[in-house]
C-alpha positions as CSV (number, residue, x, y, z in Angstrom):
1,X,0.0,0.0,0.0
2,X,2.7,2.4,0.9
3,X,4.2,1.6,-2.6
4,X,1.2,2.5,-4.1
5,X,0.8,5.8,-2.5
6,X,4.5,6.9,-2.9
7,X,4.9,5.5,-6.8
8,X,2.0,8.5,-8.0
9,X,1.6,11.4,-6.1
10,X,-0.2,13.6,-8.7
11,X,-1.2,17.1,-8.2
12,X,-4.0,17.9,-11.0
13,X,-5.2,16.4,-14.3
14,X,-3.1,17.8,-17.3
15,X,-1.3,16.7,-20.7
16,X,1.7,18.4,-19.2
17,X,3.7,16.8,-17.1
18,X,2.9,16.4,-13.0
19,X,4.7,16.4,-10.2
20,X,4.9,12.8,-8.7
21,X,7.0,10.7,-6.4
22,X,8.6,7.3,-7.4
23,X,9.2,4.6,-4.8
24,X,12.3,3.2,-5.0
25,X,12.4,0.7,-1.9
26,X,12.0,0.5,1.9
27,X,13.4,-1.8,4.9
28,X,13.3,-1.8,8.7
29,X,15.8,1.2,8.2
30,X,15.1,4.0,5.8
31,X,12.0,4.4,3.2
32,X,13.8,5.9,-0.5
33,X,12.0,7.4,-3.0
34,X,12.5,10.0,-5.5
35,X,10.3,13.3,-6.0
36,X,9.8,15.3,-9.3
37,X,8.4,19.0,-8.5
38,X,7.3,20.6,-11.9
39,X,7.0,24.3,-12.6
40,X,4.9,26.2,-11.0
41,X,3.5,22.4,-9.2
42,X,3.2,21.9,-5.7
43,X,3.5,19.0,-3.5
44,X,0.2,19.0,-1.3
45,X,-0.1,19.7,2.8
46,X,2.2,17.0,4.0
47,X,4.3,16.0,7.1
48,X,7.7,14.1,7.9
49,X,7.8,12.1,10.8
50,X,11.2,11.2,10.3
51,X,14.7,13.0,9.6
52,X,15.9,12.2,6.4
53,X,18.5,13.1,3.7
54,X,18.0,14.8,0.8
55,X,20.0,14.6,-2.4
56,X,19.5,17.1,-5.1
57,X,19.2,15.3,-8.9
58,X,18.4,18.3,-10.5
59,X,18.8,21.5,-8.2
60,X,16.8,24.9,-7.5
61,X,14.9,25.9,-4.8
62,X,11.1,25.2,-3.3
63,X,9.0,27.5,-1.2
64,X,8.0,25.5,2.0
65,X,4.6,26.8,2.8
66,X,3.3,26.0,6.4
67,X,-0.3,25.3,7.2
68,X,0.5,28.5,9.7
69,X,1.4,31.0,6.3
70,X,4.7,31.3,6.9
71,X,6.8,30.9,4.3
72,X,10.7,29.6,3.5
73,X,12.7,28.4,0.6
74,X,14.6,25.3,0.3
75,X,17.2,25.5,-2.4
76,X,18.5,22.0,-3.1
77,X,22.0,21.9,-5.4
78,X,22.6,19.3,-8.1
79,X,25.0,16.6,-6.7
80,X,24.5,17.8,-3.3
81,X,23.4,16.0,-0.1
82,X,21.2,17.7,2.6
83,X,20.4,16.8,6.4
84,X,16.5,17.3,7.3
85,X,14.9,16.8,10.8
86,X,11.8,15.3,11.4
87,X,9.1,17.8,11.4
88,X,7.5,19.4,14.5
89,X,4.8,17.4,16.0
90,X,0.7,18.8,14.8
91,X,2.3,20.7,11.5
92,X,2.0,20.0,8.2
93,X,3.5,21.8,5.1
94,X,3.6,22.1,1.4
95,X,6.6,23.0,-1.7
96,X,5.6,24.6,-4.3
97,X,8.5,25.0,-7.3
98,X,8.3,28.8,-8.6
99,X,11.1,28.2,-11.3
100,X,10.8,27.3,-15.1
101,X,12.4,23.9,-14.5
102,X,11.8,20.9,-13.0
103,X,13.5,19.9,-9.5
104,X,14.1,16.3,-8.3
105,X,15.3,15.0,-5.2
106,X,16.1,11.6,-4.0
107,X,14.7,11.3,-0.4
108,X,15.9,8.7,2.0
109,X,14.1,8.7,5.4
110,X,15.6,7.3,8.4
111,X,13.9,4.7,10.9
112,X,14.8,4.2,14.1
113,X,16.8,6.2,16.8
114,X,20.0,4.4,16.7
115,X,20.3,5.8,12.9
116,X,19.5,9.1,13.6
């Protein structure tokens, strides 16, 4: 089931292309998939209940929008790896890509205390 939900993860019904996650695999320690943000796409109100690491495929940078309204930007580089905690308990957030390209990142979350 979890395979299922990570492998499409569409936002909207278009020719064009969407934003979408592919599963790539998952043990007893980390969950891996990879995430395509489109132009002008978001990824929808979502939460991470575990740190992770985050490798930039193809780089540029996201607007992390809270439920709250506050905004941020997360600029990932191409080639680059980056260190994410687990989110703070009750909130939830969304990315939205602003640019004119596509961004993908390889996430890799991390299960278990002793990993972390």
């Amino acid at each position: 089931m979890l395979a299922y939900l990570l492998t499409t993860f569409i936002c909207g019904v278009s020719d064009e292309p969407q934003t979408h996650r592919v599963f790539q695999f998952e043990n007893e320690h980390v969950r891996v998939w990879k995430t395509v943000i489109m132009p002008r796409q978001p990824l929808k109100m979502h939460r991470h209940d575990c740190s992770r690491v985050v490798v930039g495929l193809k780089g540029g940078s996201l607007t992390k929008i809270e439920e709250s309204g506050e905004t941020s930007e997360l600029k990932f580089e191409s080639g680059k790896a980056y260190w994410l905690t687990e989110d703070p308990p009750g909130t939830r957030h969304a990315d939205v890509n602003e640019s004119d390209e596509p961004i993908e990142v390889m996430v890799m979350e991390l299960f278990g205390r002793d990993l972390v």
